[in-house]
MARMARTOR-309306 format. One record per residue (C-alpha): residue number from 1; residue in one letter; chain; x, y, z. Coordinates in steps of 0.2 Angstrom, whole numbers, plus 2048, in hexadecimal, padded with zeros to 3 digits. Layout:
MARMARTOR-309306
NUM,a,A,X,Y,Z
...
END
This chain:
MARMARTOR-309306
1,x,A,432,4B1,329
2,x,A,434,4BF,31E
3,x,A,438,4B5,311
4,x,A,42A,4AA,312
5,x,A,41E,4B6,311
6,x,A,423,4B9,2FF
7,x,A,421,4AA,2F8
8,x,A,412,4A6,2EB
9,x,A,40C,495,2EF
10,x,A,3FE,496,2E2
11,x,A,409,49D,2D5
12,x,A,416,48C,2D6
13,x,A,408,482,2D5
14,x,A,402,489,2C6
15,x,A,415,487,2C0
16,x,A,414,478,2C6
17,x,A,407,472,2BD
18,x,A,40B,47A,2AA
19,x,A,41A,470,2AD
20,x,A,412,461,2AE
21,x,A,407,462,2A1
22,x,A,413,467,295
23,x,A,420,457,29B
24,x,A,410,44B,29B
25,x,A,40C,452,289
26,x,A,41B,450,283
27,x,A,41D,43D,28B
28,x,A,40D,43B,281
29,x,A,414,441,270
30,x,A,422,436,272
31,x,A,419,428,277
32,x,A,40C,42B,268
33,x,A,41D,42D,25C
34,x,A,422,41B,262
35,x,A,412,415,262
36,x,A,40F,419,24E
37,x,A,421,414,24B
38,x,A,41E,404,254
39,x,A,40E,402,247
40,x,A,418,407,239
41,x,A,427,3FA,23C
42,x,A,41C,3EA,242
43,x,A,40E,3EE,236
44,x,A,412,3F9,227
45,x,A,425,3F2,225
46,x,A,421,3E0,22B
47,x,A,424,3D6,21C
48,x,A,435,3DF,219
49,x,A,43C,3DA,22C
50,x,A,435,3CA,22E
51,x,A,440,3C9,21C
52,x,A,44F,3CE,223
53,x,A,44C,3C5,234
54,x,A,44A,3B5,22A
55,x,A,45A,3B9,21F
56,x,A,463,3BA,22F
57,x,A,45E,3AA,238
58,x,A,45D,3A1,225
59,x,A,46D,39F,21B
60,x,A,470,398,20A
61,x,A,483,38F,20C
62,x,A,48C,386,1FD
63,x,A,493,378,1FA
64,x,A,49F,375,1EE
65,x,A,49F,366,1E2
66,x,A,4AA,358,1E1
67,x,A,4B6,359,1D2
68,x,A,4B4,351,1C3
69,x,A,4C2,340,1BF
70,x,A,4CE,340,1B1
71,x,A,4D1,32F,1A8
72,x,A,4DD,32B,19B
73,x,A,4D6,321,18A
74,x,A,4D8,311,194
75,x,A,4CD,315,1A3
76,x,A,4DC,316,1AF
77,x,A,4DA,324,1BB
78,x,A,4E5,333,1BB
79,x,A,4DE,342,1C5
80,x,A,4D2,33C,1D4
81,x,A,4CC,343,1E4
82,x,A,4D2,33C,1F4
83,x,A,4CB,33F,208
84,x,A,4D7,349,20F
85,x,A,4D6,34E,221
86,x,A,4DB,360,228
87,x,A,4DC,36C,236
88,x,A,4D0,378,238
89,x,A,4CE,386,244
90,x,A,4BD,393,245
91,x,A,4C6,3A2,24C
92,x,A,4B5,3A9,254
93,x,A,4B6,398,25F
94,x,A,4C7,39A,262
95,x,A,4CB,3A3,276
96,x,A,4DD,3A5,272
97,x,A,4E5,3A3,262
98,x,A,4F6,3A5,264
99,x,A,4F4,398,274
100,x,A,4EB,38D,26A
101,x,A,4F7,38B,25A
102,x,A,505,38A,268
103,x,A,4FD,379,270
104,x,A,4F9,373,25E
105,x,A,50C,376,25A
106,x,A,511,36B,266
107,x,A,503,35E,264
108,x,A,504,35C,251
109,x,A,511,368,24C
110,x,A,50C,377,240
111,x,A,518,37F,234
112,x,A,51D,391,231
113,x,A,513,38C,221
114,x,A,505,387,227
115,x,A,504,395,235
116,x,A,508,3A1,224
117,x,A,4FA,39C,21A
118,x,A,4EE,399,22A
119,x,A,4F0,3AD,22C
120,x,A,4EC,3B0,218
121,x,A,4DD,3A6,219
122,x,A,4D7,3AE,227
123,x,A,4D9,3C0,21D
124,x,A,4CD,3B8,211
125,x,A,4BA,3BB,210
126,x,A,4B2,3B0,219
127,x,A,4A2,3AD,221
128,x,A,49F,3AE,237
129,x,A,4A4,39D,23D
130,x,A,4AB,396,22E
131,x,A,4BC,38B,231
132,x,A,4CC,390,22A
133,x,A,4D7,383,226
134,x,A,4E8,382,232
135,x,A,4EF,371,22A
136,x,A,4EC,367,21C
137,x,A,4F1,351,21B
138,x,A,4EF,34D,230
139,x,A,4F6,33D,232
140,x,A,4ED,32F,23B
141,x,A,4F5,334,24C
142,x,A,4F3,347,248
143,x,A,4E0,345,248
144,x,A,4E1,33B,257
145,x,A,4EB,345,261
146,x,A,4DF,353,25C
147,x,A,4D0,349,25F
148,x,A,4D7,345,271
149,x,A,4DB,357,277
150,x,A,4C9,35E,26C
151,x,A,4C2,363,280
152,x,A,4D3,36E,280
153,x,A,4D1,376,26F
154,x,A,4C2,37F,26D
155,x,A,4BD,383,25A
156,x,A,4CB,378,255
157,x,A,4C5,369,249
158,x,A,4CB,35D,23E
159,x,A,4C1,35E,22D
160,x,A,4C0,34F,220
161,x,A,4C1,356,20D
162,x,A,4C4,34D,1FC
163,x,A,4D3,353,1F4
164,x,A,4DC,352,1E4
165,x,A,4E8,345,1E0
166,x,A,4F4,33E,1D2
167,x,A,4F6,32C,1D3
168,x,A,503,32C,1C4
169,x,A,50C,33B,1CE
170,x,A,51B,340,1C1
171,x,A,514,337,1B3
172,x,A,507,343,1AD
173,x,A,50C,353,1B6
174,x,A,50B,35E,1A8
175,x,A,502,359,19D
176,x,A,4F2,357,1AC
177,x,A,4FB,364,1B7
178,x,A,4F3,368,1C7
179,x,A,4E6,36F,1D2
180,x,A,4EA,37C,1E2
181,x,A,4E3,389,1ED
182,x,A,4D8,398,1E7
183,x,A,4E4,3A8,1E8
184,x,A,4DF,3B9,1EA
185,x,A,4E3,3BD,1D8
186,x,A,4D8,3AE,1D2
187,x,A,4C9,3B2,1DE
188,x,A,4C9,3C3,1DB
189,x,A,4C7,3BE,1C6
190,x,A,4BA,3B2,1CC
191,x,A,4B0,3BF,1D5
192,x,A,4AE,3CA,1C6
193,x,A,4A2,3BD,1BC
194,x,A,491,3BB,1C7
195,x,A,48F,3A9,1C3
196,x,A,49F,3A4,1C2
197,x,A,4A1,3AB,1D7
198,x,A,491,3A3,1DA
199,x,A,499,390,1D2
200,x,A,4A9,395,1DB
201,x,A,49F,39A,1EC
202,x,A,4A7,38C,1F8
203,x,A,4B7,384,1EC
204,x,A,4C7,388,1F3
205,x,A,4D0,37E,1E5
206,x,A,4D2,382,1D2
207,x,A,4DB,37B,1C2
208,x,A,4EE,384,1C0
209,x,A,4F5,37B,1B1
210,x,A,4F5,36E,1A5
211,x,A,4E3,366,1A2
212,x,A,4DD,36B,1B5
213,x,A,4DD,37C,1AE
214,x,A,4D6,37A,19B
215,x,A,4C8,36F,1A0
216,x,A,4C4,378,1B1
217,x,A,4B2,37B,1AD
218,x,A,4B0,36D,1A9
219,x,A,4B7,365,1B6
220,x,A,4B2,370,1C6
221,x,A,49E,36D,1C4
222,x,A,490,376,1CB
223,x,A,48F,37D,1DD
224,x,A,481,375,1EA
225,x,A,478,37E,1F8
226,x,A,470,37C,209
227,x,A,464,387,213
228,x,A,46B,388,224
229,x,A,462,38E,233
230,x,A,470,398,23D
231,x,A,46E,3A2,250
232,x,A,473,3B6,252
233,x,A,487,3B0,254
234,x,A,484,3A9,242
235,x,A,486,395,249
236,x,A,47E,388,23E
237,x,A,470,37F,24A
238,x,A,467,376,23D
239,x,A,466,373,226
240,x,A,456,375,220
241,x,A,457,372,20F
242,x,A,466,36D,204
243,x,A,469,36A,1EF
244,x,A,478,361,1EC
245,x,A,484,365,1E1
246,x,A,488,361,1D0
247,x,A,497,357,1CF
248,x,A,4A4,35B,1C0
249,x,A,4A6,351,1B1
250,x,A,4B2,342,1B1
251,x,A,4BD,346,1A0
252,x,A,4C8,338,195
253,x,A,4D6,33C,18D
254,x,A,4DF,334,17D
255,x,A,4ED,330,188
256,x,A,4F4,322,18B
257,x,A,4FB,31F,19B
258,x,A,507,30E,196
259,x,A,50F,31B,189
260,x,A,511,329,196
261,x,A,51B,31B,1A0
262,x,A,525,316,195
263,x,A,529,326,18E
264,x,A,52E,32B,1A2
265,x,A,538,31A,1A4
266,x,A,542,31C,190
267,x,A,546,32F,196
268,x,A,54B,32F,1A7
269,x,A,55B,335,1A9
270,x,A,558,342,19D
271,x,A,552,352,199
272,x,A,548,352,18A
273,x,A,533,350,184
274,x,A,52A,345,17B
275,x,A,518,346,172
276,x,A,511,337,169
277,x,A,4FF,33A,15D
278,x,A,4F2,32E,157
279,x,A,4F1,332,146
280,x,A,4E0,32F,141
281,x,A,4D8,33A,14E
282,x,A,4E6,345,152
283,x,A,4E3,33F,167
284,x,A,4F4,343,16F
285,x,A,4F8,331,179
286,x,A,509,338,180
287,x,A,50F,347,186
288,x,A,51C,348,18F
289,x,A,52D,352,196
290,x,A,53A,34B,19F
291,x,A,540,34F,1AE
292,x,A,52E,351,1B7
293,x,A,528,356,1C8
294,x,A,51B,350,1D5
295,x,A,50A,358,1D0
296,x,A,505,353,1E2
297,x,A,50D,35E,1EC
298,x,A,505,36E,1E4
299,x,A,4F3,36A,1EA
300,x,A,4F4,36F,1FA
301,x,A,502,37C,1F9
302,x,A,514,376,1F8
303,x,A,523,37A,203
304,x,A,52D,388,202
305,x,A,53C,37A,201
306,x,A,532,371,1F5
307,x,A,52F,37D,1E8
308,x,A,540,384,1E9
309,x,A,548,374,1E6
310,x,A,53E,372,1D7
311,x,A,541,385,1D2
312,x,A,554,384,1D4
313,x,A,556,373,1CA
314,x,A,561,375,1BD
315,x,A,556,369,1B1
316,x,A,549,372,1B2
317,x,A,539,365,1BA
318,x,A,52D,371,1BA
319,x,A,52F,377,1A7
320,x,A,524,370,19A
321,x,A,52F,36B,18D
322,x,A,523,364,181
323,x,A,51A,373,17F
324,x,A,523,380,183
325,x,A,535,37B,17F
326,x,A,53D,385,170
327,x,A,547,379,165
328,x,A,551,37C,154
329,x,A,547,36D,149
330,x,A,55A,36A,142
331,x,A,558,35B,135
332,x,A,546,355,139
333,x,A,541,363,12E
334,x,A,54A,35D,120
335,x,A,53A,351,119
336,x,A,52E,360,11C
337,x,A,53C,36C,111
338,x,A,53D,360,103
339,x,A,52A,35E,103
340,x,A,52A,36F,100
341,x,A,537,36F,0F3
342,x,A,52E,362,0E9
343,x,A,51D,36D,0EA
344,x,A,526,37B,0E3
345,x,A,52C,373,0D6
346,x,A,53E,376,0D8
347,x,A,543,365,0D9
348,x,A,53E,351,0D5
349,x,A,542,341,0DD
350,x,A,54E,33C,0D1
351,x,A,556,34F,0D0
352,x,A,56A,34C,0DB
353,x,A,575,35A,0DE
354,x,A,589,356,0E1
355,x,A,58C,35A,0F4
356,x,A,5A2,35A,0F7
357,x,A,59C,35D,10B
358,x,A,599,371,10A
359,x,A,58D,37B,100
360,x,A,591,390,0FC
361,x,A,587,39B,0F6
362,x,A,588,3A6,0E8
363,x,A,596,3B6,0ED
364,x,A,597,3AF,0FD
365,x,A,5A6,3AA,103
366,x,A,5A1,39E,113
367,x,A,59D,38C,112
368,x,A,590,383,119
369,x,A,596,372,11D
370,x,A,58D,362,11C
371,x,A,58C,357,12C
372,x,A,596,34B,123
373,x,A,5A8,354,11D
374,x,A,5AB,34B,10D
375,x,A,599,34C,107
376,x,A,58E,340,101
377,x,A,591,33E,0EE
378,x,A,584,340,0E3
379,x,A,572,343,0EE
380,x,A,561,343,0EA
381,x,A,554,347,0F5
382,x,A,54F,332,0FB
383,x,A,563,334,0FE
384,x,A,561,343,107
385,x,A,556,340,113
386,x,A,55D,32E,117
387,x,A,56F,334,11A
388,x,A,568,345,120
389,x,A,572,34F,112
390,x,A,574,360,118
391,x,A,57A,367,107
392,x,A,56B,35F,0FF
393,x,A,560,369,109
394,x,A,56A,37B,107
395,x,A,56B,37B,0F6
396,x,A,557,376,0F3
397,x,A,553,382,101
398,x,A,55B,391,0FA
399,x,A,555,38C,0E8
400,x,A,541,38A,0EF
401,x,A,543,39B,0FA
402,x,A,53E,39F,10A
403,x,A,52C,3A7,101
404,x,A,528,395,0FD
405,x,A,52E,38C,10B
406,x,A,529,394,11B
407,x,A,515,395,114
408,x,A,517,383,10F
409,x,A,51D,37F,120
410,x,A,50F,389,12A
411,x,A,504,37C,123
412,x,A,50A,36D,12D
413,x,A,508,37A,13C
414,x,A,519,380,13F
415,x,A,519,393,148
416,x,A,508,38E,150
417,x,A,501,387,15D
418,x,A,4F3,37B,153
419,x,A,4EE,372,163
420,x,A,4DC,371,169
421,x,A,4DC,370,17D
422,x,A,4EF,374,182
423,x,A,4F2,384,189
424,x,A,501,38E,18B
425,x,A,509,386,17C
426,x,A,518,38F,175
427,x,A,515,392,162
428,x,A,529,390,15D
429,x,A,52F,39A,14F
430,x,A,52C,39A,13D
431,x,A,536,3A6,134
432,x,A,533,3B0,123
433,x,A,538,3C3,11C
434,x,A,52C,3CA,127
435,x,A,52F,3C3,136
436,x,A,542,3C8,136
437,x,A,53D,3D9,12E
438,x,A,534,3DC,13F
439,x,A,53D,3D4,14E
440,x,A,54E,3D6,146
441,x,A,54F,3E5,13B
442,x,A,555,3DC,12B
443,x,A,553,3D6,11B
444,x,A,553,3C4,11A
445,x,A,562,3BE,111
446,x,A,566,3AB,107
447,x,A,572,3A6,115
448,x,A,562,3A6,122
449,x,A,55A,398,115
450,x,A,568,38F,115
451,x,A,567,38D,12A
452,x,A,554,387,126
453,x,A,555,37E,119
454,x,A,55E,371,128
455,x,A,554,378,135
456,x,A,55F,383,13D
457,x,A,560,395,13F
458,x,A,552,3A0,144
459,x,A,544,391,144
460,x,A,53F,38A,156
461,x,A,531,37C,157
462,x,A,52B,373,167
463,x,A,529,361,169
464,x,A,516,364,167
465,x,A,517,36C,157
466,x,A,523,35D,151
467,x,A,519,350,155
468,x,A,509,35B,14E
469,x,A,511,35E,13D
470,x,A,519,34B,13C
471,x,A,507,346,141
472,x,A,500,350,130
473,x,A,50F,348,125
474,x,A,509,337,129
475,x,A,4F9,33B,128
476,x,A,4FE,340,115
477,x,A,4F8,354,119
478,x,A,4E7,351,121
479,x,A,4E3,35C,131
480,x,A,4DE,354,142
481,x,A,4DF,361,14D
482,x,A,4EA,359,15C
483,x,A,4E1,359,16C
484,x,A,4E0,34F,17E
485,x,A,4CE,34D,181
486,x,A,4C7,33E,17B
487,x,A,4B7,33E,186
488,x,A,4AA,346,191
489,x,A,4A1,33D,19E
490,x,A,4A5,32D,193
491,x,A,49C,335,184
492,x,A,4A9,338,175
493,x,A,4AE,349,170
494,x,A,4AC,34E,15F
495,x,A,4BB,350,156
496,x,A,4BD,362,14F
497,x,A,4C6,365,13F
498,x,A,4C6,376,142
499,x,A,4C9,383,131
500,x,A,4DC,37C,131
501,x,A,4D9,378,11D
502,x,A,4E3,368,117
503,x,A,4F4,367,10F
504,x,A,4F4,363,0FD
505,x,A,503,35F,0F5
506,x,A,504,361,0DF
507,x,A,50A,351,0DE
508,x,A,502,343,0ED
509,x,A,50B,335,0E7
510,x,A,51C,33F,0F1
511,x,A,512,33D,101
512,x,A,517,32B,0FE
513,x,A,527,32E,0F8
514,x,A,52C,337,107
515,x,A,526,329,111
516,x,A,531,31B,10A
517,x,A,540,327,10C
518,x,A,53B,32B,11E
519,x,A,53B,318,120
520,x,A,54E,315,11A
521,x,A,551,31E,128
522,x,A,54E,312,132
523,x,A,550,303,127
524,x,A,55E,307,11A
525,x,A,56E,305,11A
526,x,A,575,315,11D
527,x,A,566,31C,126
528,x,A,569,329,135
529,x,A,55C,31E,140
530,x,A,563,30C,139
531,x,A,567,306,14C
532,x,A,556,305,14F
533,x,A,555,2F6,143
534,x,A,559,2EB,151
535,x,A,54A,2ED,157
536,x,A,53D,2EF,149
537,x,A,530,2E9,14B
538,x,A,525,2F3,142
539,x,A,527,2FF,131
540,x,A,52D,30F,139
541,x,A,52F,31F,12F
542,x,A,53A,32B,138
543,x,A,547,33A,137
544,x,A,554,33F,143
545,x,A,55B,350,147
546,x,A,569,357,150
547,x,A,567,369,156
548,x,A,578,375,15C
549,x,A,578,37B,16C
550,x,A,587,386,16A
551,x,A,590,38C,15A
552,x,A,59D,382,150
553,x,A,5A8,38C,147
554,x,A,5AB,388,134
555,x,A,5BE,381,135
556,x,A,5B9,376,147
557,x,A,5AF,365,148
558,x,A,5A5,364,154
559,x,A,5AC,359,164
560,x,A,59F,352,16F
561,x,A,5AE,350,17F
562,x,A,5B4,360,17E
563,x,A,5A3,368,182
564,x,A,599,367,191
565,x,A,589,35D,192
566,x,A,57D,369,190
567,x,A,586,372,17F
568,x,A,586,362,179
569,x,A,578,360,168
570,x,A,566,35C,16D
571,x,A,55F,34D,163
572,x,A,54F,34C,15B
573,x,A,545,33E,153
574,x,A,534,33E,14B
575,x,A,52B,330,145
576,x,A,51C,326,13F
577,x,A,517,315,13D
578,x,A,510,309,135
579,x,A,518,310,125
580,x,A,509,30C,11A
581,x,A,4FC,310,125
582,x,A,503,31B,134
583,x,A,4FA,319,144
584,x,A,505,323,14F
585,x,A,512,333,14C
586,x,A,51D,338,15A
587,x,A,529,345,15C
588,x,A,539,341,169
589,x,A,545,351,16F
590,x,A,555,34B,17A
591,x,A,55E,35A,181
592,x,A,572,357,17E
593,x,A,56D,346,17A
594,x,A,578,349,16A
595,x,A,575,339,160
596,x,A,562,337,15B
597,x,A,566,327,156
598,x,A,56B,321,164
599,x,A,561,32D,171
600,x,A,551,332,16B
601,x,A,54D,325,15C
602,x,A,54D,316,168
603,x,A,542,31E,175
604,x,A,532,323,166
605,x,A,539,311,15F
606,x,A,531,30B,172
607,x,A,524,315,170
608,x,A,51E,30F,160
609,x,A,520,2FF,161
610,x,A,516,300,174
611,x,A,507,308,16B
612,x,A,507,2FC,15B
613,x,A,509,2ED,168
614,x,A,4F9,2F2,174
615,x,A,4EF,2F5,165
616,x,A,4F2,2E4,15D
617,x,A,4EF,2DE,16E
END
């Protein structure tokens, strides 16, 4: 009682009530904030929203393009694009992963591979529900076994996709090379260029070597698009617009694929390269190295066994010996030597030297023997070059100089790579005073010109550059720049001449000269090539070579069954023919094949006469 007769009724009312209004005029405010905010989002920014509300239901999505074909000259097909069927998984479908791979293991079988680059994909960037590829080539009973059990696997899928494929496999390896998976290195380099991310938008594939890689813009095409309509989860529910893409262009090459099968069928067995040229328009119809691999198994990503069986191969399969194999030139320099010793002036045709098998030089005690111990006699330079007289070539080498023979050289394009489209080409090793005044430290001394005067010593060449400069003999010093594309979507390329300026020599009536000694040997008597009579059957001008592999000393011989196979002399042969009116030049290098005559000389002899034959026919 006494403390209810304290309290202020009227008083907590009021309190009561300012309470009230102050919560009631706050509510207000607040709902006046929301209501203006409201007005401002649905009114003020409703063009911007409805924007991004439209962006989020509408997508623009890719499509890559189909990949352009590669023909050779004849029209046969060498690089073409196959349906392939693989195993895809969208990982935002997927319940349980680990579960899932598990069953498909046992259904199908998955390899550690396939599980290893399933998880790099995956790392990827990628967009919401977009499949990531598990395995590739699914066999007939792989897809139906998938197809059956597709209740079971939830975001699993089997995806149909056109592939690139070799039909000539070893043939054309690398020359053509091959296509394979984007890697992170290659996207990231794509990524950096605007337009070249937005071409390469939805291709998981690009050109690695050969001509995939040189003619890869070519080839890819132009990326298509289609306007998806997708729900919240980023599902596709229907297209509702699409541009198609811009298939890449089909390109021709000047090769020749009854030459490239020949050339595989004369070389197998060996290790060596060949390159063969059309004269006239400087189209390479053959290039190939011996052994070879299968261009096929790179596309999709190859084995870890795979690879390492090419990798360990003691021959070598993967290395491209036509372009990038370093060879001494040995004697098949000899005709481009003398050429330069008659434009010097330091000798004639009819000018002979005495060779007794050994040539020294002024104060110098050491001999350089001749291949043949009891020397020729009385040479001239026709002789020379028909019985391949080393001493011939010493003393005329030493009397021209190295400062008139390695500028001479350089014109038929020795030390350079003078292709148009080959990439990665090694560009061998012309020597001169500079040159070993910087990479060795010293002067350049008469005994190094004797070495080059035979083609040994520091020079290197590949089989490229042998058949290039061959190519520009027959050709009697006219430049066509060597290339493999012949055509663009069946329209001709222009032939470039490029500013390579043409070879003019003081006196054009030794072009001819050279020729006719070139031919004898083949067709004379005491020619180097003279087995290959037997099989004439058209007027080949050629020269054969023999390079060391390991050093003879002066007092030895050298003994082909005391060393082992691979220190044994490489042979080299180079060519052209029709004597008069040369159609073709080719360049042949067999490793340890010793004998040119015997090893190399027949195989460009098959070559030729293969060529000459079709285009008769």
């Amino acid at each position: 009682m006494w403390e209810h007769s304290f309290r202020d009724k009227s008083a907590e009312r009021r309190l009561f009530r300012s309470r009230a209004l102050t919560l009631a005029i706050f509510i207000f405010l607040m709902l006046c904030v929301l209501a203006w905010r409201m007005t401002y989002l649905q009114i003020n920014l409703y063009e911007k929203y409805k924007d991004l509300s439209e962006n989020n239901r509408i997508q623009l999505r890719p499509i890559a393009p189909n990949r352009g074909l590669i023909y050779d000259r004849n029209g046969i097909l060498l690089a073409e694009n196959i349906p392939s069927y693989s195993l895809t998984l969208v990982p935002e479908r997927v319940r349980d992963m680990e579960q899932t791979i598990a069953f498909l293991d046992k259904l199908i079988g998955i390899s550690e591979r396939d599980r290893e680059q399933f998880d790099k994909r995956q790392g990827f960037r990628r967009r919401p529900f977009e499949p990531v590829v598990l395995r590739h080539k699914l066999t007939e009973d792989d897809i139906a076994k998938v197809m059956v059990n597709r209740f079971y696997l939830p975001g699993v899928d089997v995806e149909a996709q056109l592939v690139r494929h070799y039909p000539q496999g070893k043939t054309f390896a690398h020359v053509l090379g091959y296509v394979g998976r984007i890697n992170q290195q290659e996207q990231a380099a794509l990524d950096t260029d605007p337009d070249t991310k937005r071409r390469y938008s939805d291709t998981q594939f690009i050109g690695k070597l050969g001509v995939e890689r040189r003619y890869e813009q070519d080839l890819h095409g132009e990326v298509g698009y289609q306007k998806v309509e997708t729900n919240a989860r980023g599902r596709v529910i229907q297209i509702i617009e699409r541009q198609d893409p811009v298939p890449g262009q089909d390109i021709t090459l000047h090769l020749d694929s009854r030459l490239q099968q020949l050339a595989e069928k004369e070389m197998k067995g060996m290790r060596g390269a060949l390159v063969a040229i059309e004269v006239a328009t400087g189209g390479i119809i053959s290039l190939y190295s011996n052994p070879s691999f299968d261009p096929n198994l790179f596309v999709t990503g190859i084995s870890h066994k795979d690879y390492s069986d090419l990798r360990d191969n003691p021959d070598l399969p993967l290395f491209d010996r036509t372009i990038r194999g370093q060879y001494p030139p040995a004697s098949t320099l000899k005709p481009f030597v003398g050429l330069a010793a008659l434009n010097s002036g330091i000798t004639s045709w009819s000018e002979t030297i005495d060779d007794p098998g050994w040539y020294k030089l002024e104060n110098d005690e050491r001999l350089y023997r001749d291949w043949k111990r009891i020397g020729h006699g009385k040479v001239n330079l026709q002789r020379a070059i028909v019985e391949s007289c080393d001493t011939y070539f010493y003393d005329v080498a030493v009397r021209a100089g190295i400062d008139n023979i390695s500028p001479f050289l350089a014109q038929f394009g020795f030390g350079r790579n003078m292709t148009l489209d080959i990439s990665n080409a090694l560009p061998g090793l012309l020597p001169d005073r500079d040159w070993k005044r910087a990479k060795r430290g010293s002067f350049w001394y008469a005994g190094d010109t004797v070495n080059l005067g035979i083609g040994q010593g520091f020079m290197l060449v590949t089989p490229m550059q042998l058949a290039t400069a061959t190519a520009v003999l027959a050709n009697r010093g006219t430049w066509q720049v060597p290339r493999l594309i012949l055509a663009h979507n069946d329209t001709p390329d222009e032939i470039p001449h490029g500013d390579i300026p043409d070879l003019q020599l003081k006196n054009p009536q030794d072009w001819e000269q050279m020729y006719h000694a070139m031919e004898q040997v083949v067709s004379g008597t005491h020619g180097t090539a003279r087995r290959l009579m037997s099989k004439l059957r058209y007027p080949i001008a050629g020269k054969t070579g023999t390079a060391q592999v390991v050093g003879i000393k002066q007092d030895e011989e050298y003994d082909s069954e005391s060393l082992r196979e691979r220190w044994r002399d490489h042979a080299l042969f180079i060519a052209f023919a029709p004597v008069e009116k040369p159609e073709i030049a080719i360049a042949v290098v067999i490793e340890n094949g010793e004998s040119a005559g015997r090893t190399a000389g027949p195989i460009a002899q098959s070559i030729i006469n293969e060529y000459l034959g079709g285009a008769e026919g």
